[in-house]
VOGU-3710 file (C-alpha; in Angstrom, 3 decimals, decimal comma):
1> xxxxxxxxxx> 27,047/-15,541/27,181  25,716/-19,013/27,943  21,857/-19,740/27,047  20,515/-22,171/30,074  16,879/-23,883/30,247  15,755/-27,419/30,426  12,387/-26,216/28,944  11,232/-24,881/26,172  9,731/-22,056/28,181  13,010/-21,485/30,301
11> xxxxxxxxxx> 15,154/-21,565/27,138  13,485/-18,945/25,697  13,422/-16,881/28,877  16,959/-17,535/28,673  17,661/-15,888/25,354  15,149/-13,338/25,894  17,008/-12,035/28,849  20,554/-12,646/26,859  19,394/-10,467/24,599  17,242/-8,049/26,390
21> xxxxxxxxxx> 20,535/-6,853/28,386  22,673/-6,960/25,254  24,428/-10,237/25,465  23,195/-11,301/22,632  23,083/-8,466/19,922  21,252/-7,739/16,442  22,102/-10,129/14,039  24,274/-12,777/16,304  23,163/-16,021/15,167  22,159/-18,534/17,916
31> xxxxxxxxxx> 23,222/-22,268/18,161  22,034/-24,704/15,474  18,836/-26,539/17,352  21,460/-29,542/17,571  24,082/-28,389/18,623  21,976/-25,930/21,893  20,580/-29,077/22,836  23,588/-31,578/22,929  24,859/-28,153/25,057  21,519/-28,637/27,403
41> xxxxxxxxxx> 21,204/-32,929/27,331  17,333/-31,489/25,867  15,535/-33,436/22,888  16,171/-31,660/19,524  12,142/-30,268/19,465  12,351/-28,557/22,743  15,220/-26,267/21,308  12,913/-25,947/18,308  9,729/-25,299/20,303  11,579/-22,521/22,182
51> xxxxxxxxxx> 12,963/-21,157/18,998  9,524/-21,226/17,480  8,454/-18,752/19,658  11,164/-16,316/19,916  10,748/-15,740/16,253  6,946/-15,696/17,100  7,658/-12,680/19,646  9,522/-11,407/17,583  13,129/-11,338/19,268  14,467/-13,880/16,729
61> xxxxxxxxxx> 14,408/-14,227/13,195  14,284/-17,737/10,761  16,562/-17,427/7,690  16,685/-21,061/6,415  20,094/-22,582/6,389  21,695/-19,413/7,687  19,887/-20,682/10,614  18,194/-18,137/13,570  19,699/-14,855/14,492  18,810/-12,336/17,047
71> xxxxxxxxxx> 16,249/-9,568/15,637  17,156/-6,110/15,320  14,259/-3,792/16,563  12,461/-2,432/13,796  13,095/1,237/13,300  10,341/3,814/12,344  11,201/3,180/8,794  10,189/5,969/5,997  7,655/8,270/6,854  4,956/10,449/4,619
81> xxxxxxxxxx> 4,843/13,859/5,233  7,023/17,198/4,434  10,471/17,640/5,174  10,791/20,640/7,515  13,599/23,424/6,455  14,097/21,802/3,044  15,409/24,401/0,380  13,976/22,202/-2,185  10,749/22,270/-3,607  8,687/19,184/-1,785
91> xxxxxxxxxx> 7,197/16,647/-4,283  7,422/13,949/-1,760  5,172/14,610/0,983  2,280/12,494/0,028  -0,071/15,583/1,528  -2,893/16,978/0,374  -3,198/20,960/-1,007  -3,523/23,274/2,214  -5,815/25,579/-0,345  -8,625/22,734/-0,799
101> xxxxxxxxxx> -8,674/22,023/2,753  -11,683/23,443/4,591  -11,541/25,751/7,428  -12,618/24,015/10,127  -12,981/26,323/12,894  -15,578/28,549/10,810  -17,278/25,256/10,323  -17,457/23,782/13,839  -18,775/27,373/14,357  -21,877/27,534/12,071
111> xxxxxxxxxx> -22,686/24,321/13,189  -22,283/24,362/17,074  -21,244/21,977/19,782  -23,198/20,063/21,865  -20,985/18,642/25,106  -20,985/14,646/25,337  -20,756/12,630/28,133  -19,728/8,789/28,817  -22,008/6,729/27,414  -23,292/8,174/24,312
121> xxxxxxxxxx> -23,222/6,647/21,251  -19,330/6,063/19,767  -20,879/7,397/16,521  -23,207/10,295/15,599  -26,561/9,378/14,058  -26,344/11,501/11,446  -22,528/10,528/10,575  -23,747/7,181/10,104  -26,873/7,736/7,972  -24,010/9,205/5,602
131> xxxxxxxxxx> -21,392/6,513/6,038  -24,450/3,711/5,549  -25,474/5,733/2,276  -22,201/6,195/0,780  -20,974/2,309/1,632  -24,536/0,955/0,153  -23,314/-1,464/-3,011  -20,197/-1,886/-2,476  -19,476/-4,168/0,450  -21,885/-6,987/1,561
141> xxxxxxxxxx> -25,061/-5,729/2,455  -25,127/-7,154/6,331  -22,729/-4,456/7,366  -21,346/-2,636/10,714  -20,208/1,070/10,505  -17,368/2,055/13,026  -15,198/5,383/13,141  -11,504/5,240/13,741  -8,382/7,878/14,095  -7,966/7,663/10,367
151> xxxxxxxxxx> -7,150/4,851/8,284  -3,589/3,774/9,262  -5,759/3,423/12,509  -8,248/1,049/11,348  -5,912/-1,375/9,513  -3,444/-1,268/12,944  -6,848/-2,146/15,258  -7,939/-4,634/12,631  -4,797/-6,603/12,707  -4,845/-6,628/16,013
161> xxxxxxxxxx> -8,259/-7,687/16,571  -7,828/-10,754/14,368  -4,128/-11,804/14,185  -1,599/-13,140/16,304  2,128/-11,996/16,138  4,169/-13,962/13,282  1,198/-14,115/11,015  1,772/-13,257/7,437  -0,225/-10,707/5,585  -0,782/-10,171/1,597
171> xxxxxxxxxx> -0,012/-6,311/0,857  0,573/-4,689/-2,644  4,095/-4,500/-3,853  4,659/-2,125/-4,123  3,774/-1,201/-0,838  2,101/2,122/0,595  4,745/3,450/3,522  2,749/3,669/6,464  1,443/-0,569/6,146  5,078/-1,468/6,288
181> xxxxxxxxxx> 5,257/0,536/9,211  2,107/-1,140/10,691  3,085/-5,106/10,092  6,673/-4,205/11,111  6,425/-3,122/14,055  2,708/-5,508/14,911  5,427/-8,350/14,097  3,899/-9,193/10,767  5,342/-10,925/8,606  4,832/-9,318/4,805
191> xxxxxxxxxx> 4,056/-11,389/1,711  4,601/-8,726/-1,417  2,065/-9,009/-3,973  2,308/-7,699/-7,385  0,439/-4,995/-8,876  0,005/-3,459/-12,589  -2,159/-0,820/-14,229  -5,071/-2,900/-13,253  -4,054/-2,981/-9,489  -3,620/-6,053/-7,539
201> xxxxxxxxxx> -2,806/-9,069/-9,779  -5,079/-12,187/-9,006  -2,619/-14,885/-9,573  0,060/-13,112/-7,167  -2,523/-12,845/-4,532  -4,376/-16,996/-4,812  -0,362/-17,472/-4,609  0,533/-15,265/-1,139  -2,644/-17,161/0,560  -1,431/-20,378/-0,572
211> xxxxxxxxxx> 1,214/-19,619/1,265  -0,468/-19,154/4,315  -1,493/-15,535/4,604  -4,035/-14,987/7,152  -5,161/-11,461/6,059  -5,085/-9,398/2,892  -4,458/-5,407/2,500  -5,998/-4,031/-0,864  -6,153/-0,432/-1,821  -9,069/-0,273/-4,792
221> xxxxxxxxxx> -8,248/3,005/-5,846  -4,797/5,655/-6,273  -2,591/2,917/-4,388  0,484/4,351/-3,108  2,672/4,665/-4,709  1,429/3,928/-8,421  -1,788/5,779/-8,324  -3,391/2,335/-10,013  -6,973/1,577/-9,404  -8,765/-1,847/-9,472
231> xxxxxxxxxx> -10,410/-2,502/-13,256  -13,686/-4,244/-12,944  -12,429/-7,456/-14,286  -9,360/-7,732/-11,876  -11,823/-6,756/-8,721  -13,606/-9,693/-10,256  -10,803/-11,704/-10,369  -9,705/-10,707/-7,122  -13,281/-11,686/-5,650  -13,160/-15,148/-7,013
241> xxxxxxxxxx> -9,698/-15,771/-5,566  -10,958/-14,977/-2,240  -14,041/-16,924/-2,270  -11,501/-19,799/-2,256  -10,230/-18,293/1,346  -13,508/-17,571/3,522  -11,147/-17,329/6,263  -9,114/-14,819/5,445  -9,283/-11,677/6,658  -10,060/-9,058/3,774
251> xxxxxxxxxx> -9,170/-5,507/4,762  -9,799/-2,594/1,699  -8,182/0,689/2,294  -10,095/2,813/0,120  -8,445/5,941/0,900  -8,862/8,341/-1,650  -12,904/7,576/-2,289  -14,066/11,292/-1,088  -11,713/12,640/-4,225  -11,606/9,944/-6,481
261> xxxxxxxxxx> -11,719/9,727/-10,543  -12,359/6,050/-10,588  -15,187/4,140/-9,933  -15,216/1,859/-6,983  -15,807/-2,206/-7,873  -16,626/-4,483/-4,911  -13,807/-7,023/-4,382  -15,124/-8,373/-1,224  -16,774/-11,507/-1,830  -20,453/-12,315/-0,145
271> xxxxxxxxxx> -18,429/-15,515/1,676  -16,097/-13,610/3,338  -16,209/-14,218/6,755  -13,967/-11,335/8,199  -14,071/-8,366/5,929  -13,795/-4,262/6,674  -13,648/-1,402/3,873  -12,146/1,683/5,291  -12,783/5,227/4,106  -10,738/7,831/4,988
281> xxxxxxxxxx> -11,405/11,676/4,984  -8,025/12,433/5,611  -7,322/13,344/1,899  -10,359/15,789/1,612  -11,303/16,942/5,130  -7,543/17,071/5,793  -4,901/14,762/7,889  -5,452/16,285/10,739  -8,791/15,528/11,461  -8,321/11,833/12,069
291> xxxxxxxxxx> -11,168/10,081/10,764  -12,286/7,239/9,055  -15,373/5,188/8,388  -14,879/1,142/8,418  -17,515/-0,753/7,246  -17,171/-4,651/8,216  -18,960/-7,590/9,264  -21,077/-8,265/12,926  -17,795/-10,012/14,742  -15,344/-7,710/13,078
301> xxxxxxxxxx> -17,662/-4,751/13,999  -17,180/-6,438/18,030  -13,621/-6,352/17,487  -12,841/-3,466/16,652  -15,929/-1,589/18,973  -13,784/-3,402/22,336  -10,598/-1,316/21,284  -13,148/1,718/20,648  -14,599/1,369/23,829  -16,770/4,321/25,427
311> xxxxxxxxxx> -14,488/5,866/28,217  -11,219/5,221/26,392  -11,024/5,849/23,006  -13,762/6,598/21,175  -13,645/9,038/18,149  -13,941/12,573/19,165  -17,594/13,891/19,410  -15,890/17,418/17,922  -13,871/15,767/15,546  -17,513/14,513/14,005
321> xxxxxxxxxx> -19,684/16,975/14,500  -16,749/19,152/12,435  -17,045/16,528/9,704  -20,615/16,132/9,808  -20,817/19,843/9,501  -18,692/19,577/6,374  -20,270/16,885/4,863  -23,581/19,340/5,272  -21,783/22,247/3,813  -22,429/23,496/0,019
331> xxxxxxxxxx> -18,701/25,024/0,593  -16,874/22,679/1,201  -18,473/20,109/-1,033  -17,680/22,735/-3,826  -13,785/22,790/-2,446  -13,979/18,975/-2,454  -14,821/19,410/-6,222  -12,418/21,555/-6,774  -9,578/19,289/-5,476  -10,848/16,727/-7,456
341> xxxxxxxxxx> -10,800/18,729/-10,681  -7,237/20,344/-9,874  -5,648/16,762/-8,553  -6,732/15,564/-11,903  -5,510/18,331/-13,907  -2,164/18,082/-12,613  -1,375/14,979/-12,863  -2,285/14,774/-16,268  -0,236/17,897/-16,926  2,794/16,431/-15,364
351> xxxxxxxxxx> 2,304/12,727/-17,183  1,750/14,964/-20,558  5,201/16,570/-19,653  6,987/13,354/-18,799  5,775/11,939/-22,037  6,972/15,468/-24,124  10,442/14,404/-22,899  10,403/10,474/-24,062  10,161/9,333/-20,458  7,560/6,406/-21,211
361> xxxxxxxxxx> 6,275/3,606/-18,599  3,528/5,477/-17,666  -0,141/3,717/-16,973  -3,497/5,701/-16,079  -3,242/6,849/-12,258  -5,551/8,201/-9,487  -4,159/10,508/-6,634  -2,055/13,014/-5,259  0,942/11,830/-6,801  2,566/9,878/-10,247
371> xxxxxxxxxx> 4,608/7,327/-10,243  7,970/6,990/-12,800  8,729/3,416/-13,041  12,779/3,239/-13,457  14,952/0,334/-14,780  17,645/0,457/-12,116  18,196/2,294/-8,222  16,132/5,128/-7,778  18,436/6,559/-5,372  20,947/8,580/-7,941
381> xxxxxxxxxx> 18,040/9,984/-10,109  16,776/10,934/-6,376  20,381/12,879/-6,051  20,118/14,192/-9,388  16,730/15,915/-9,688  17,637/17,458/-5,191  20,587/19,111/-7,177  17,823/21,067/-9,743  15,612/22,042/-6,641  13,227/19,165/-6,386
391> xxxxxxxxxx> 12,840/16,528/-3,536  10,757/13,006/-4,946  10,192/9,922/-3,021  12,761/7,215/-4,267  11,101/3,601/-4,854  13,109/1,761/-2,148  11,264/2,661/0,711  8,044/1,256/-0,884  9,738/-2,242/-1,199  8,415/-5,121/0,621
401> xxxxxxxxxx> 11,392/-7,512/0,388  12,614/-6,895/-2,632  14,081/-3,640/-4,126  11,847/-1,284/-5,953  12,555/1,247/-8,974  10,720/4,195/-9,374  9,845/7,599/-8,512  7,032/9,347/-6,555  5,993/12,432/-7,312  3,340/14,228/-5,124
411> xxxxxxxxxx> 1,595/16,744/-7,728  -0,850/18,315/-5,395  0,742/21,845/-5,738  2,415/21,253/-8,999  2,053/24,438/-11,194  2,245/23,341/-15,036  5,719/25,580/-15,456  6,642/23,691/-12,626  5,886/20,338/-14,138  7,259/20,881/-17,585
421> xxxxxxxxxx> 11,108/22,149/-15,829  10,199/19,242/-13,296  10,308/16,666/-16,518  13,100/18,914/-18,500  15,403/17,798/-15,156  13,928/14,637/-14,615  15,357/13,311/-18,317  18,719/15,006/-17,853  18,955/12,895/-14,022  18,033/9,745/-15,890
431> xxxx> 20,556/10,400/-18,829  23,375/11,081/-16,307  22,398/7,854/-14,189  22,411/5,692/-16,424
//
């Protein structure tokens, strides 16, 4: 293996192609910048111009005085969603209940289908008279409305539209599974920011864009994993941190707003430059269905509407006239308040369980699911509760670069018997890990 170049740009082509054929593998640390360019009779900053941008493309990766190694290629990491053929009974899943979900077909039906061509608008009239009404007061008030494949979508095409690879990005850490995903694999680099029962803490975010963070991910409501939701004065707090950063780009994943318990308080500030809220129907309307409003400012809006383009890949015209259509139904608005009534109901009835067995930690949540916090590794108290029947999420895989303790437990089909044995087996695990 011998890295060649004179350039920065033919050095990096050089170890580019070392590693793209395997030469140079995961992990293998490359020459100290002095020593490759003694090696090449090159000045010191052309070896660190063409490392620069290896780690920029993300083939290498920095770690201080352990100097650059090779990057391994990110894998697909956790994902949400049932485990098919498990024997146990799924509390990690993230998913909604299939008995709250509307039937979609026997919507689409009463309502009819008109065929579209290229060229039409990339959003219905109607669908955006309801996205306008429902965003009104709680973004800035000079708004855009876009649909996108659902919300993982939105943030993906929004990150794109704005960043460049190797930027960092402020995300709750805890961290929901599926942005992890997103920055990993967008070459993103990840700056954890703590949350509490109040949500996003404002001192751990004015310190991640001090450090350079050109965009910010904020879930206002049920954040995954700890179901907390934004009080009014941390979305205050929050607001007056990011006046400070007009530049930054403010994305607000507001995922769960359709079946919410917990009022919504604006966090993006009237300054903001580059801003989008996102509201997903995925949680109510069902995962399949794709869909998700973003609100967000003219150039944003411009952005986004280029990777939305007519002719390639707009939203569905069926997939919204089938939400339209439900949106306009008296059923499935009463189903929708239904789920919001039973999601409520049993997560309180599992917290009140948890707390009948002396498991404490727990802070008010929003959601599908509730979140243990745990003093130590997750993953035995995982083992324990699989060998009583029950599969939970483990904390680790919510971790942005440190390790995270806790459990997550989706309750959206959680019976009360099943919650009160659930907590029974849950204190035994915990007695027999620690």
């Amino acid at each position: 293996m011998k890295i060649t170049g004179t350039t920065a740009a033919q050095i990096f082509d050089s170890v580019r192609g070392l590693a793209q054929s395997g030469q140079l593998r995961p992990g293998q640390a490359l020459p100290p910048v002095r020593e490759l360019a003694g090696m090449l009779s090159v000045n010191r900053n052309t070896v660190a111009s063409a490392y620069k941008r290896l780690v920029t493309a993300g083939i290498a990766l920095t770690q201080g005085r352990l100097g650059t190694v090779i990057r391994a290629r990110p894998g697909p990491g956790e994902q949400e969603g049932s485990a098919s053929g498990t024997p146990l009974v799924d509390l990690a899943s993230g998913n909604p209940n299939p008995a709250y979900l509307p039937d979609l077909a026997d919507v689409l039906a009463r309502k009819g289908y008109r065929p579209r061509l290229y060229g039409e608008d990339p959003v219905n009239p109607a669908l955006e008279a309801h996205a306008r009404q429902w965003f009104e007061g709680d973004c800035p008030a000079s708004l855009e409305i876009n649909l996108t494949h659902g919300a993982v979508d939105a943030i993906e095409r929004l990150l794109a539209a704005h960043l460049a690879s190797g930027d960092k990005v402020a995300v709750e850490s805890p961290c929901f599974l599926s942005s992890i995903n997103t920055l990993r694999h967008a070459n993103l680099q990840a700056i954890g920011v703590a949350v509490d029962a109040a949500g996003m803490r404002a001192d751990a975010l004015d310190a991640a864009l001090a450090l350079g963070a050109q965009a910010v991910l904020i879930t206002p409501r049920a954040h995954n994993p700890t179901g907390c939701s934004l009080t009014l004065a941390r979305a205050r707090a929050l607001r007056q941190v990011l006046e400070r950063y007009p530049h930054v780009l403010i994305i607000v994943d507001d995922h769960f707003a359709m079946l919410s318990d917990v009022a919504y308080h604006p966090v993006i500030p009237v300054t903001a430059r580059r801003w989008a809220l996102l509201r997903s129907m995925s949680k109510g309307l069902g995962p399949d269905l794709r869909l998700a409003f973003v609100a967000s400012d003219e150039e944003t809006s411009r952005r986004l509407r280029l990777r939305l383009a007519s002719g390639t890949t707009w939203v569905s015209h069926v997939l919204q006239d089938i939400a339209e259509a439900c949106l306009e139904s008296d059923v499935v608005q009463s189903q929708l308040a239904q789920a919001k009534a039973s999601y409520g109901q049993r997560r309180n009835g599992l917290m009140q369980a948890l707390e009948q067995q002396g498991i404490p930690g727990l802070a008010p949540m929003d959601g599908l699911n509730v979140w243990v916090p745990l003093e130590h590794d997750s993953q035995p108290v995982v083992l324990g509760l699989a060998q009583r029947g029950w599969l939970v999420r483990g904390g680790q895989g919510f971790g942005v670069h440190e390790m995270v303790h806790g459990l997550r437990i989706t309750v959206s089909t959680l019976e009360q018997a099943q919650a009160d044995r659930l907590a029974a087996d849950l204190r035994h695990s915990l007695i027999l890990a620690c």
